[in-house]
N, C-alpha and C positions, 0 to 999 in steps of 0.2 A: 634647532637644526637637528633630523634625524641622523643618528649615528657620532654625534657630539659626547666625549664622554664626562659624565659630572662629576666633582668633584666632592668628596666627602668633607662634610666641616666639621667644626671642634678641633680640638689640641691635636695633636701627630701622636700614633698610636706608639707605646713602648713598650720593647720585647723584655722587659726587666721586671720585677717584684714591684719597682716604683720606680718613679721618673727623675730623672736629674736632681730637678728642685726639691724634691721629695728626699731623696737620700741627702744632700747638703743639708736640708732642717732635722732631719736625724740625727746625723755626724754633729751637729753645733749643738742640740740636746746633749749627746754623749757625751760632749764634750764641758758640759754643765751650764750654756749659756740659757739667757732666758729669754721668754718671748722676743723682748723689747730690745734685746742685746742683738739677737738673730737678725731682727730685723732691720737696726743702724747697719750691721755689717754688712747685709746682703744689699742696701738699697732698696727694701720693701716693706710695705704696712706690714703695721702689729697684725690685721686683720688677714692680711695674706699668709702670716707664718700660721696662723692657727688657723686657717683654711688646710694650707697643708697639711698640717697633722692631724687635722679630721682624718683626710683621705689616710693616712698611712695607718693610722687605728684600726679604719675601718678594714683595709688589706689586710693587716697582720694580725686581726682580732685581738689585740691589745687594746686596753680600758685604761691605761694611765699613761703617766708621764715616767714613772720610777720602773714598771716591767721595760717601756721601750730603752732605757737607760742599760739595759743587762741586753737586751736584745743583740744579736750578732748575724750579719751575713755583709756579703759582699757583693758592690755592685757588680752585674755584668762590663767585663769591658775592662776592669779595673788590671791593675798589676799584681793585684791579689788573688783575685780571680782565678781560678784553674789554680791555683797552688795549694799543694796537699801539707797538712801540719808533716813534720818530720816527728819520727819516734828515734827516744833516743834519749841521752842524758842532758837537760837542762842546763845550760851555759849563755850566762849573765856577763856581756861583754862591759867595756870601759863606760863611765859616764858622758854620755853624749852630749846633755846639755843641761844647766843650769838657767834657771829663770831668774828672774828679781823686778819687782817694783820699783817705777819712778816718778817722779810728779811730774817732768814736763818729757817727754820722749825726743824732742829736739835740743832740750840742754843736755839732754842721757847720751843722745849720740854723738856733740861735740866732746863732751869729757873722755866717755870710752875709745873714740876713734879721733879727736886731733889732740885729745891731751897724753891718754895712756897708749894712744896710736895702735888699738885694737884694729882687725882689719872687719873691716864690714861686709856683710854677706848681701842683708835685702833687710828695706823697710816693708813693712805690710801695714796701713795705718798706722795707728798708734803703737806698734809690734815692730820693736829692728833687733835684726840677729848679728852678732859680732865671731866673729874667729878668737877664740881664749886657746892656742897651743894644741889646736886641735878638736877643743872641747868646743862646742856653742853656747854661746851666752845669747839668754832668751830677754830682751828690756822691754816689758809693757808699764807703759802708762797708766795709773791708778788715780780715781777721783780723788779718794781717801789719801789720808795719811800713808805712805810704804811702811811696812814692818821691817823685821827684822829677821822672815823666811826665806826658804832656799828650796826646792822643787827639784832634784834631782833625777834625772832620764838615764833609762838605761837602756843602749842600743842591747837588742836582741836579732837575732839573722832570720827568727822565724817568729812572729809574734803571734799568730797563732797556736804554735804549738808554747809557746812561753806563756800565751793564756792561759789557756785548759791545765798546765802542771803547773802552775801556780795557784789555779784554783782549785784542784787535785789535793793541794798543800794547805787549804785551808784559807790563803788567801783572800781577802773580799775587796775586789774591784769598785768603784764607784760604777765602772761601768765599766760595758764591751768595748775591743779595739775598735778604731773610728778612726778616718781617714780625718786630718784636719788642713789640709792644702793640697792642692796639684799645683805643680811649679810650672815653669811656662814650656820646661823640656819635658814634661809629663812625670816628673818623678814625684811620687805620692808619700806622702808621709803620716805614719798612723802613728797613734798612740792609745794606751789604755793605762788608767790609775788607779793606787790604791794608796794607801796610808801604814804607818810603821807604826809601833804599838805605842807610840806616843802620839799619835795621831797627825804626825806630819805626813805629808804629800810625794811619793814616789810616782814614776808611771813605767812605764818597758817603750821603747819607742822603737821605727825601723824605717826604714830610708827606702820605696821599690822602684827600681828604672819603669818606663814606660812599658807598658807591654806590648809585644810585637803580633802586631796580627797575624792570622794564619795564611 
């Protein structure tokens, strides 16, 4: 019919570096997961997650897996977004959360929350967070045997700017801040790790409201 207007196919174009799906298999890279791990979480083939990080390779001109691991930027959109690192003197607030391994994550959360009557925040699969006096206690689930480590977080109010002086300071990250949830009220919470000279696991974490559109 003359004067019909067509419709363009393929995916919906995005005004960002990269697409949704694209930045979520970043962030679970950064975050150390693996292929196969990425993809139980998300509900998507092994084949899917390394489709995506074709594409993002090929955007960011990045050749591995270890340079995207240091890589830093923030999505459009994000609560991070439009926020400038603060200059200033570095200040490392209270420890935020504490993690630990368990074997079964529904016996972890009867013990923690009806025996020691911890109060409970959110399960996320195999992931439930507990209220400790303030502090969050992190319970994941491990195939393996649990050890006998402890992962300490330290809220920071700006974690970008607690990046960059940290690494300023010699510090070496595993990797860049990375968003590793949006909550259901849009509050996003990043983390970035490194290791203490015994080689145990630190990271700086920070909590951001939704951000308010303009």
């Amino acid at each position: 019919m003359i004067g019909r207007m067509t419709r363009s196919r393929g995916r919906p174009h995005h005004d960002d570096i990269l697409t949704p799906a694209e930045w979520r298999t970043v962030h679970a890279v950064q975050h150390g997961m693996s292929n196969r791990t990425i993809a139980a979480r998300r509900g998507i083939s092994v084949n899917a997650v390394k489709y995506h990080l074709r594409n993002v390779f090929a955007k960011l001109g990045i050749g591995d897996r270890g340079r995207l691991k240091r890589w830093f930027d923030v999505p459009k959109g994000s609560a991070l977004a439009g926020e400038r690192a603060m200059k200033g003197t570095l200040e490392l607030g209270a420890i935020g959360q504490i993690s630990r391994s368990v074997r079964d994550i529904d016996e972890a959360k009867r013990f923690y929350g009806d025996v020691l009557g911890l109060r409970h925040l959110y399960t996320f699969g195999k992931l439930a967070f507990f209220d400790c006096g303030g502090t969050r206690l992190f319970l994941t689930q491990e195939s393996a045997t649990p050890g006998p480590e402890s992962v300490l977080y330290l809220r920071v109010p700006d974690i970008q700017h607690a990046y960059h002086e940290l690494c300023a300071r010699g510090v070496a990250f595993e990797g860049a801040p990375h968003m590793i949830h949006r909550h259901a009220d849009g509050i996003e919470e990043w983390m970035a790790f490194f290791k203490d000279p015994e080689g145990r696991l630190l990271a700086i974490m920070a909590q951001l409201p939704q951000r308010q559109s303009s």
